[in-house]
N, CA, C and O atoms as a Tinker XYZ file with bonds, in Angstrom:
   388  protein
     1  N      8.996000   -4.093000   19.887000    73     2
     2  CA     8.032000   -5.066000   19.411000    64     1     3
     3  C      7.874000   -5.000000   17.891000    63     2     4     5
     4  O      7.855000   -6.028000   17.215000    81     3
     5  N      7.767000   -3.844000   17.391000    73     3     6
     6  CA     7.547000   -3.476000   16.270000    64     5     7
     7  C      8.731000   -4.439000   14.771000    63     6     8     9
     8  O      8.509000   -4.977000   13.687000    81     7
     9  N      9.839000   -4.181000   15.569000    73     7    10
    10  CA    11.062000   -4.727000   15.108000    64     9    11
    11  C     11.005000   -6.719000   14.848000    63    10    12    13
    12  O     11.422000   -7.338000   13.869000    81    11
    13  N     10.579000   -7.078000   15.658000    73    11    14
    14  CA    10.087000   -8.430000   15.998000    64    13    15
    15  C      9.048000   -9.059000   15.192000    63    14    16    17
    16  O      9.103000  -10.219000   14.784000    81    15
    17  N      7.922000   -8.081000   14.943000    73    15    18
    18  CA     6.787000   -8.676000   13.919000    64    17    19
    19  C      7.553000   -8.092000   12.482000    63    18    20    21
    20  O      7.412000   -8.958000   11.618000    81    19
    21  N      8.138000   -7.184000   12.073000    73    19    22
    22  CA     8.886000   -7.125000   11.108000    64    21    23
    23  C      9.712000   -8.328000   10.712000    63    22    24    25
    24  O      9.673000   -8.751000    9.556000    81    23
    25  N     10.693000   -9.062000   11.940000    73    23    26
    26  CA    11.018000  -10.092000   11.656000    64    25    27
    27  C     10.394000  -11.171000   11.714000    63    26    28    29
    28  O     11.150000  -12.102000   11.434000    81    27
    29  N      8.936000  -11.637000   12.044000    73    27    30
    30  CA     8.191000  -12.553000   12.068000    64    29    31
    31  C      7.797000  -12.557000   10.223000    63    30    32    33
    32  O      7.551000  -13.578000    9.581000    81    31
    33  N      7.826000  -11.285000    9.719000    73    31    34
    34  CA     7.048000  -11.544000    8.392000    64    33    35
    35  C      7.852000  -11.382000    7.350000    63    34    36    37
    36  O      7.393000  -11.158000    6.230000    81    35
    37  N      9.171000  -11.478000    7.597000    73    35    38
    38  CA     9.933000  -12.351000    6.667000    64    37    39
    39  C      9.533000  -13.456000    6.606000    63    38    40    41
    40  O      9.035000  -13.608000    5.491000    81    39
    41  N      9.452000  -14.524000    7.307000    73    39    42
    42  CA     9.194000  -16.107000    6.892000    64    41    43
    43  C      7.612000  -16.049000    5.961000    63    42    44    45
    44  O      6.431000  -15.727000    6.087000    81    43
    45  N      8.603000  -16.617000    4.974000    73    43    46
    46  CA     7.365000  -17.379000    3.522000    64    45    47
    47  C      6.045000  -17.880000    4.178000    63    46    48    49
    48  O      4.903000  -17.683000    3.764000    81    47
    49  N      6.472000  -18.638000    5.397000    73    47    50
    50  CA     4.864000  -19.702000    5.511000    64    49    51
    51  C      4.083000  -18.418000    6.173000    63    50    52    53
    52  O      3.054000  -18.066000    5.596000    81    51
    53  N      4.441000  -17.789000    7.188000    73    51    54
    54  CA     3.779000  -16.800000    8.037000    64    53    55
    55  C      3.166000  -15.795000    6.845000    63    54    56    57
    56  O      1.963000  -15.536000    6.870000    81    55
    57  N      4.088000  -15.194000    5.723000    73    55    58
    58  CA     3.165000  -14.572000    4.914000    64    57    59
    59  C      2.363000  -14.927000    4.132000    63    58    60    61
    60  O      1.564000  -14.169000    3.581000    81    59
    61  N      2.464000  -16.491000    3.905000    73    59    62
    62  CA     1.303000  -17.301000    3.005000    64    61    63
    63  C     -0.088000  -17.229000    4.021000    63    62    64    65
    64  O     -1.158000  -16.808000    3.581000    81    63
    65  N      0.079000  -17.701000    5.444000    73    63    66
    66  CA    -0.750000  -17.224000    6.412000    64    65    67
    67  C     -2.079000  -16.226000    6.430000    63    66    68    69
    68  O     -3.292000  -16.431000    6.373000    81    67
    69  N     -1.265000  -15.073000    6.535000    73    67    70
    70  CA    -1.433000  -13.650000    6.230000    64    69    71
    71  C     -2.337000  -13.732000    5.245000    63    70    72    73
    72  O     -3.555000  -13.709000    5.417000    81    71
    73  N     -1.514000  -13.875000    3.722000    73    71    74
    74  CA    -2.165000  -13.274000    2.823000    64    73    75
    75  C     -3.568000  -14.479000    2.521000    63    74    76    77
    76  O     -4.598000  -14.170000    1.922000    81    75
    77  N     -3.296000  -15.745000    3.055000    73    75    78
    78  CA    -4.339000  -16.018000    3.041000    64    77    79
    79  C     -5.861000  -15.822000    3.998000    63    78    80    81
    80  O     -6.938000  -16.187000    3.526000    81    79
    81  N     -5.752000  -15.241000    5.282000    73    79    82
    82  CA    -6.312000  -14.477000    6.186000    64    81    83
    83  C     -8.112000  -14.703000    5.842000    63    82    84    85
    84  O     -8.682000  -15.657000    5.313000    81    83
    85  N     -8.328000  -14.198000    6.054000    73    83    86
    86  CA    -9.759000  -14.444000    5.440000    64    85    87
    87  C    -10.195000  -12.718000    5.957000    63    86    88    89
    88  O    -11.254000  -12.278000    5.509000    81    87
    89  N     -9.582000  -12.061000    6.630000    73    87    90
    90  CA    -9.736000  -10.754000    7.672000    64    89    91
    91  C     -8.820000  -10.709000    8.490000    63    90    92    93
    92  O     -8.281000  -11.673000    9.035000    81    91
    93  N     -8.526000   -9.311000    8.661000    73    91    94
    94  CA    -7.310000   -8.559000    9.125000    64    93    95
    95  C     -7.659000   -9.079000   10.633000    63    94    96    97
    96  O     -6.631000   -9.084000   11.309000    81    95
    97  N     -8.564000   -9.424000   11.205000    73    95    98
    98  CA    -8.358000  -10.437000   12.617000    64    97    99
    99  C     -7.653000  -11.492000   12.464000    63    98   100   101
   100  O     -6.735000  -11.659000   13.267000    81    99
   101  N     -7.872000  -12.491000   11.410000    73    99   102
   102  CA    -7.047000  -13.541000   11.269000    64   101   103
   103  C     -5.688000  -13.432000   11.222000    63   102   104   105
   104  O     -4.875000  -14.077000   11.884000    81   103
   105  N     -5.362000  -12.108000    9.952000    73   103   106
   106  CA    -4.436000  -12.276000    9.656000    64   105   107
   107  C     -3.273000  -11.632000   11.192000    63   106   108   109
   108  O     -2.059000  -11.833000   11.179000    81   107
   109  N     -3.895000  -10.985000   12.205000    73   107   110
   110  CA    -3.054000  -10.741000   13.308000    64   109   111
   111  C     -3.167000  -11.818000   13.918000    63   110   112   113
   112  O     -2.074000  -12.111000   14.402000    81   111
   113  N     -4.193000  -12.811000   14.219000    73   111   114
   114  CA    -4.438000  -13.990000   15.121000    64   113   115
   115  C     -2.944000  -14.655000   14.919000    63   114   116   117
   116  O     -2.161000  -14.884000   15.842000    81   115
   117  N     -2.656000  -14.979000   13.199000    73   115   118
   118  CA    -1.726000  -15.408000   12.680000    64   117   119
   119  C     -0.491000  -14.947000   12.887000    63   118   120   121
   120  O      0.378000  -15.785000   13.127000    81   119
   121  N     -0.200000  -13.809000   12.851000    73   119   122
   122  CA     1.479000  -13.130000   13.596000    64   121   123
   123  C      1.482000  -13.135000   15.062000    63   122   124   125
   124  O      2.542000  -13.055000   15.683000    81   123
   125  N     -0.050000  -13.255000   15.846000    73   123   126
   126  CA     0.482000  -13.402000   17.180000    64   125   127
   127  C      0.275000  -14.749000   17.708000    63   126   128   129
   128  O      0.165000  -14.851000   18.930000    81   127
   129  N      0.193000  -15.950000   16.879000    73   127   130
   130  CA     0.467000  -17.162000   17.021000    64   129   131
   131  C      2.074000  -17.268000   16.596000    63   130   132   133
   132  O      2.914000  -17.911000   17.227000    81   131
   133  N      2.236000  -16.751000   15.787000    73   131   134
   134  CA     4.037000  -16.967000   15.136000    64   133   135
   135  C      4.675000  -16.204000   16.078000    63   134   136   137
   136  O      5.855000  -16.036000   15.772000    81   135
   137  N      4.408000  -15.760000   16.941000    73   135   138
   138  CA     5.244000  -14.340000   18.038000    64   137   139
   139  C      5.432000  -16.007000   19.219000    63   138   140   141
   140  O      6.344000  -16.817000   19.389000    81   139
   141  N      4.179000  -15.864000   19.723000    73   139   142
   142  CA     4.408000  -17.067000   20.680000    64   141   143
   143  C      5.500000  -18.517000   20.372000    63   142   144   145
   144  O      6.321000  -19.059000   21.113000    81   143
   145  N      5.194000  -18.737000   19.348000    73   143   146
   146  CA     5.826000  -20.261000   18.585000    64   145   147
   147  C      7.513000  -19.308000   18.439000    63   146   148   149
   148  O      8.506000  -19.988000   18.181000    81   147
   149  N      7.639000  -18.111000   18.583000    73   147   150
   150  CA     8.935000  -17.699000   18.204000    64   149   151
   151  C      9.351000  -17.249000   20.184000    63   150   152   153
   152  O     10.526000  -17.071000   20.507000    81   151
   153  N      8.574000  -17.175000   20.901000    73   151   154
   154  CA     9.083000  -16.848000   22.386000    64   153   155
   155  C      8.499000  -15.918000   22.814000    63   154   156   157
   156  O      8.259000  -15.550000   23.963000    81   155
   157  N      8.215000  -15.445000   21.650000    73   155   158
   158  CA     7.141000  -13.713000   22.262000    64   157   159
   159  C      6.355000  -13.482000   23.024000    63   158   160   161
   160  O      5.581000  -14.434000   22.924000    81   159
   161  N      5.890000  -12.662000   23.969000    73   159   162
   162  CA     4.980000  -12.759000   24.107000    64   161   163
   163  C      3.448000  -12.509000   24.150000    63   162   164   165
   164  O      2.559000  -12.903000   24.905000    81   163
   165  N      3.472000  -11.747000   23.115000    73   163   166
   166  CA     2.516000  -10.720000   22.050000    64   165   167
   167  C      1.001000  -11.539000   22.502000    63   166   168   169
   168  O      0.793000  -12.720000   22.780000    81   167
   169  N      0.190000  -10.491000   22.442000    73   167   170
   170  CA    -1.184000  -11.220000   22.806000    64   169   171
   171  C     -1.671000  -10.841000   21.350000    63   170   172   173
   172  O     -0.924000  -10.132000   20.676000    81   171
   173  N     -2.906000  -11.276000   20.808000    73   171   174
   174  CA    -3.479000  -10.100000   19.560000    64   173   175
   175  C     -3.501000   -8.864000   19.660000    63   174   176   177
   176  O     -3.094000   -7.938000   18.959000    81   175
   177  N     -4.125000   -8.966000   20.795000    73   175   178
   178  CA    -4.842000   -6.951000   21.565000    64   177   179
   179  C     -3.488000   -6.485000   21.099000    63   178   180   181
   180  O     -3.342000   -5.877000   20.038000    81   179
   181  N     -2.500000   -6.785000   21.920000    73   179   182
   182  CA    -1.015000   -5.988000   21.450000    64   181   183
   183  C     -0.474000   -6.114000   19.863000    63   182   184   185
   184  O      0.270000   -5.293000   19.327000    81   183
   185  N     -0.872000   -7.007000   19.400000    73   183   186
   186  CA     0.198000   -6.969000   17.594000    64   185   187
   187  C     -1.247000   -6.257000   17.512000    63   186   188   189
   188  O     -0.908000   -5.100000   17.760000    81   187
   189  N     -2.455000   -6.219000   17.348000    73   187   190
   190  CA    -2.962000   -4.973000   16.511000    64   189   191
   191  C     -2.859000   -3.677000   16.793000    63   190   192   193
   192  O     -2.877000   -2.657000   16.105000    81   191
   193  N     -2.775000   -3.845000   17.645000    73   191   194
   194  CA    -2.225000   -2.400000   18.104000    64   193   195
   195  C     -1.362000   -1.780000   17.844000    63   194   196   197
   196  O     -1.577000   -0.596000   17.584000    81   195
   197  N      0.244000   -2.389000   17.787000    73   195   198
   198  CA     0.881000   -1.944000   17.543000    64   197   199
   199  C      0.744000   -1.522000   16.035000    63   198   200   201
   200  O      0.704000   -0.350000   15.662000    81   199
   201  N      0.653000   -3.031000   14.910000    73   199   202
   202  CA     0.288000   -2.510000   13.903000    64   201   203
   203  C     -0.676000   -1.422000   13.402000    63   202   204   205
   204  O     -0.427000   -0.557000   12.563000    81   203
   205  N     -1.599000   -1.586000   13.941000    73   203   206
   206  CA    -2.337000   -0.371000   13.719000    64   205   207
   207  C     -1.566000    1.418000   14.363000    63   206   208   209
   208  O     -1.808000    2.560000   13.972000    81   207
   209  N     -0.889000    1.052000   15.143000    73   207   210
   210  CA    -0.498000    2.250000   16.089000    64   209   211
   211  C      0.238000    2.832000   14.739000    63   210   212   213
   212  O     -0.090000    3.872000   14.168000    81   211
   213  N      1.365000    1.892000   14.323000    73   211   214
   214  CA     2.129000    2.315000   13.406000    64   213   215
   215  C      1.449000    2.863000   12.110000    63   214   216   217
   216  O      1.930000    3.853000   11.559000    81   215
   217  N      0.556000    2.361000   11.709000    73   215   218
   218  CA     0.087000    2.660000   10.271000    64   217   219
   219  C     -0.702000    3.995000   10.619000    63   218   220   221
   220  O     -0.560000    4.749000    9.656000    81   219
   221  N     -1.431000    4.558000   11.549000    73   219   222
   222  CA    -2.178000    5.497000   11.670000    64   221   223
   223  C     -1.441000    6.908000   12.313000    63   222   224   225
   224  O     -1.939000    8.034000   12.300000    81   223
   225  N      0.399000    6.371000   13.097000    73   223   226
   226  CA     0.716000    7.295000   13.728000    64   225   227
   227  C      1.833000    7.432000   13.432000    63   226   228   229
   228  O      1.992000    8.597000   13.068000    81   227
   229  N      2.662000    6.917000   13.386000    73   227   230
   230  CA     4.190000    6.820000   13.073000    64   229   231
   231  C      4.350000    6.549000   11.470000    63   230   232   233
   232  O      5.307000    7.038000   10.870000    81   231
   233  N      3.531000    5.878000   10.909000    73   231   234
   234  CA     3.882000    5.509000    9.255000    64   233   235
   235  C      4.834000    4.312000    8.993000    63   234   236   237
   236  O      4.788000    3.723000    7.913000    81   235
   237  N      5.802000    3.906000   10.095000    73   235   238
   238  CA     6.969000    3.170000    9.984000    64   237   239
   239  C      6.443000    1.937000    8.815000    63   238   240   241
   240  O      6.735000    1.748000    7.634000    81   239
   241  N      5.586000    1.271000    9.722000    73   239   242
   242  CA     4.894000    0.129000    9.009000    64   241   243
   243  C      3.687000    0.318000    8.360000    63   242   244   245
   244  O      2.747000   -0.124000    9.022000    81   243
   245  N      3.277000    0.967000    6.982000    73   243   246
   246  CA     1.846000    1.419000    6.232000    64   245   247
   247  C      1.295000   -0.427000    6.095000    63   246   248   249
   248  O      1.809000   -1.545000    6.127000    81   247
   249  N      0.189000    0.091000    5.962000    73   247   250
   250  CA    -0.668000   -1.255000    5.636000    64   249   251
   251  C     -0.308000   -1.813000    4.599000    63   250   252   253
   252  O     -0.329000   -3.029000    4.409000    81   251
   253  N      0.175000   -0.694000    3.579000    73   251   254
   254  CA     0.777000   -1.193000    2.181000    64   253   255
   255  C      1.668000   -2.187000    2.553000    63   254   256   257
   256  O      1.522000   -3.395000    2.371000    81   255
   257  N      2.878000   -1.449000    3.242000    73   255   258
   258  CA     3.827000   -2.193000    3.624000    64   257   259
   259  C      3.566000   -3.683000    4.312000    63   258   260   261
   260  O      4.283000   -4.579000    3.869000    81   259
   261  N      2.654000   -4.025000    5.304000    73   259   262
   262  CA     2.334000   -5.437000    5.771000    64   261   263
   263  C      1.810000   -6.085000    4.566000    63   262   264   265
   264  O      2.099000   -7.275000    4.446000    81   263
   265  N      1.117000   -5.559000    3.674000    73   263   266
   266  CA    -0.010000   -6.055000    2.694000    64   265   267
   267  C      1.372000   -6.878000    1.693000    63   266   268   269
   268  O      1.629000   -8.074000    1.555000    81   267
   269  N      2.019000   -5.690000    1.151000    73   267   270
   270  CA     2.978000   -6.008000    0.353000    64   269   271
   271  C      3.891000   -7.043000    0.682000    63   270   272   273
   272  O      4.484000   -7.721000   -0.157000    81   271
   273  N      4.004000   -7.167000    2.004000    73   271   274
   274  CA     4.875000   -8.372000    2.635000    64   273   275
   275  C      4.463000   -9.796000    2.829000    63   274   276   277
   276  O      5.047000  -10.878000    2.766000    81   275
   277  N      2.926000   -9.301000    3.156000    73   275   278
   278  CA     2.160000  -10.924000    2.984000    64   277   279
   279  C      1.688000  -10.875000    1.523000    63   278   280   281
   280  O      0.841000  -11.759000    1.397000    81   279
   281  N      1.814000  -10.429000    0.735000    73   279   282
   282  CA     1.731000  -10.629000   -0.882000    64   281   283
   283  C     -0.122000  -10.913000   -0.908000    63   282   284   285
   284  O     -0.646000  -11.458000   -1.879000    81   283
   285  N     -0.833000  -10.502000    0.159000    73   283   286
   286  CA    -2.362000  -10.709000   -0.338000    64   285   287
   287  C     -2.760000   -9.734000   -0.797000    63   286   288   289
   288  O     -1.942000   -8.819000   -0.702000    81   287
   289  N     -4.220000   -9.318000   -1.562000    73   287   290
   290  CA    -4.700000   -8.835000   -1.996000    64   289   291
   291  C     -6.403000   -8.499000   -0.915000    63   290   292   293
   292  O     -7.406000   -9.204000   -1.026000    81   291
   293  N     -6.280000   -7.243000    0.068000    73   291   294
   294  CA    -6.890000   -6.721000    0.629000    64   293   295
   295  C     -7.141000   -5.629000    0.136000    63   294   296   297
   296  O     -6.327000   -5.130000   -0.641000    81   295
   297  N     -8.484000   -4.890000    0.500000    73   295   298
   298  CA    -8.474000   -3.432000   -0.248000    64   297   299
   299  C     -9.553000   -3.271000    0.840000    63   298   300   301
   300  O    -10.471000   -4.017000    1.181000    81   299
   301  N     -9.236000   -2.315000    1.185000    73   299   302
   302  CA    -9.007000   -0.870000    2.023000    64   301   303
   303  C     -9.388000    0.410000    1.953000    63   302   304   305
   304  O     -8.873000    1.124000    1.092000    81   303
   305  N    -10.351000    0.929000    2.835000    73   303   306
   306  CA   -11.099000    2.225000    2.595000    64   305   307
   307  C    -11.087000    2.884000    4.173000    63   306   308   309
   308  O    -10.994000    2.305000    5.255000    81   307
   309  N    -11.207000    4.215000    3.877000    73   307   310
   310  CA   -11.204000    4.774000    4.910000    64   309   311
   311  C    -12.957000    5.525000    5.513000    63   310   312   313
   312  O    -13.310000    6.363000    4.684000    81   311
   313  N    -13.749000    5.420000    6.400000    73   311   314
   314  CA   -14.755000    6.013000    6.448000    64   313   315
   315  C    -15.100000    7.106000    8.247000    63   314   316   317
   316  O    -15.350000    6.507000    9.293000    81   315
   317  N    -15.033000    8.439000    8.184000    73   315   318
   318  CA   -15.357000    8.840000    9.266000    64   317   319
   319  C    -16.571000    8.895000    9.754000    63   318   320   321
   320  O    -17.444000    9.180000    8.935000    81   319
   321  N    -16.945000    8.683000   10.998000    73   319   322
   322  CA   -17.898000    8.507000   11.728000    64   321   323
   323  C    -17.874000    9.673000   13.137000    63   322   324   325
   324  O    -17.315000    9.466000   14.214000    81   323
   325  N    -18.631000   10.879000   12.748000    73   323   326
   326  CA   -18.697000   12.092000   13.705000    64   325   327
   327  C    -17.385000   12.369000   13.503000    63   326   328   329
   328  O    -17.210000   12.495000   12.291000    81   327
   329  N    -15.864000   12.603000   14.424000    73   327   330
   330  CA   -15.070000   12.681000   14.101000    64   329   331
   331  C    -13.933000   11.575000   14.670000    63   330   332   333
   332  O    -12.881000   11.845000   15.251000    81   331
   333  N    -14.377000   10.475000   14.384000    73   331   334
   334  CA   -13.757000    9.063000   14.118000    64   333   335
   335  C    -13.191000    8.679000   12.583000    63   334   336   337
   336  O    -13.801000    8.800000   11.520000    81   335
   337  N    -11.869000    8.193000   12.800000    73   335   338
   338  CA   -11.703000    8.153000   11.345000    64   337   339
   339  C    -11.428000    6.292000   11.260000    63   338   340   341
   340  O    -10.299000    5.991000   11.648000    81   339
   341  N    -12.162000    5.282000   10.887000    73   339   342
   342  CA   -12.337000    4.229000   10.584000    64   341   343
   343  C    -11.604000    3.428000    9.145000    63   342   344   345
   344  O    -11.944000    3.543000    7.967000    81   343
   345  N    -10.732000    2.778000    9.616000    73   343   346
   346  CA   -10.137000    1.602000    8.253000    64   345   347
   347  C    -10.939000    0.535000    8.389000    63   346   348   349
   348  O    -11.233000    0.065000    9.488000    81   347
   349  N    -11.249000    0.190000    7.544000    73   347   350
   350  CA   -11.866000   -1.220000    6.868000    64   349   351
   351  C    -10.997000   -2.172000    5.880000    63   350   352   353
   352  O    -10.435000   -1.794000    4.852000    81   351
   353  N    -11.006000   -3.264000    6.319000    73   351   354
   354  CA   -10.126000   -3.770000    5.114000    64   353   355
   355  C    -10.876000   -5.206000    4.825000    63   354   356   357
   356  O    -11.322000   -5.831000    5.787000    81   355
   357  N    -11.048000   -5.870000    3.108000    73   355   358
   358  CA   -11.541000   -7.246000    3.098000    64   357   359
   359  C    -10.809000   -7.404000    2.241000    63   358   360   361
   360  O    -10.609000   -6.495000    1.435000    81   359
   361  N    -10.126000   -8.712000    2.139000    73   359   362
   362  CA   -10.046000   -9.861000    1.172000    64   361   363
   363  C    -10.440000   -9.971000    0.207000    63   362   364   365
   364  O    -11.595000  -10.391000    0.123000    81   363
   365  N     -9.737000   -9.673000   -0.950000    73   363   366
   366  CA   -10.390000   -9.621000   -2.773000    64   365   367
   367  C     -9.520000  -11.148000   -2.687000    63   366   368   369
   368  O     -8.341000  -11.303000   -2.371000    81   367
   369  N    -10.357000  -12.016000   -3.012000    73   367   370
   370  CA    -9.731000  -13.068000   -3.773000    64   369   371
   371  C     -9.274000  -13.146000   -4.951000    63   370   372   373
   372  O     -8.170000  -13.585000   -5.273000    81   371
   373  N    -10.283000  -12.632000   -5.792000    73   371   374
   374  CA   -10.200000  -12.524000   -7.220000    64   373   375
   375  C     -9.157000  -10.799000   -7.606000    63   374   376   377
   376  O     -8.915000  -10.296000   -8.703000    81   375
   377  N     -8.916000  -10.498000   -6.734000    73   375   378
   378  CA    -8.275000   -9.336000   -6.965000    64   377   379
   379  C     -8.789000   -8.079000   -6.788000    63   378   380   381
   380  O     -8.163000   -7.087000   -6.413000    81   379
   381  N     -9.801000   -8.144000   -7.035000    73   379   382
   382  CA   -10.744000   -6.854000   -7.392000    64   381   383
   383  C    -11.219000   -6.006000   -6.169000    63   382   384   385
   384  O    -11.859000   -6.669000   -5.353000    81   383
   385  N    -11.043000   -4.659000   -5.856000    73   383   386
   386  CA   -11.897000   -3.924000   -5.234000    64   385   387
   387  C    -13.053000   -3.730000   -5.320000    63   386   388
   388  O    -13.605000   -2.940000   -4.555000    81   387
C-alpha cells in the first residue's frame, strides 16, 4: 500500500491538493479520494494509518518526506500526554510557525 500512495503523490494536481489541505484530515481525505479514482481501495482509516504507521515506526515515509512532496507548509510539534506521544500538525499559510 505504502508503495501506491508514494505513487499517488507524484501527480502535481494531488500534491497541489495536499499542500493546499486546510488539515492533515483533508489532506488524507485527498490521497484516499485519488487511491479510489486510481482503483484502490484505501478507505481514510487505512491511508492514515499507514502514513502515520510509517512516520512513527518504520521512518520509510517521515512527514518531512509527504510534506516535502506536497510542497505545503505545515508545522508540526510533538506533545506527550501520561505516556502517549501525540503529533499535531497545522497549516502556516503565511509560512510561519
Amino acid at each position: 500500500m505504502i508503495e501506491n500512495i508514494k505513487e499517488l503523490l507524484q501527480n502535481a494536481q494531488l500534491q497541489q491538493q495536499v499542500k493546499e489541505a486546510g488539515s492533515l484530515a483533508d489532506a488524507i481525505k485527498s490521497i484516499a479520494t485519488a487511491s479510489a479514482q486510481k482503483g484502490y481501495s484505501f478507505t481514510q482509516e487505512k491511508v492514515a494509518q499507514t502514513i502515520a504507521g510509517l512516520m512513527l515506526e518504520n521512518r520509510e515515509l517521515s512527514e518531512a518526506d509527504l510534506l516535502a512532496v506536497s510542497g505545503s507548509r505545515w508545522c508540526c510539534s510533538d506533545t506527550t500526554f501520561d505516556t502517549t506521544k501525540v503529533r499535531s500538525c497545522l497549516y502556516a499559510a503565511d509560512g510561519v510557525c
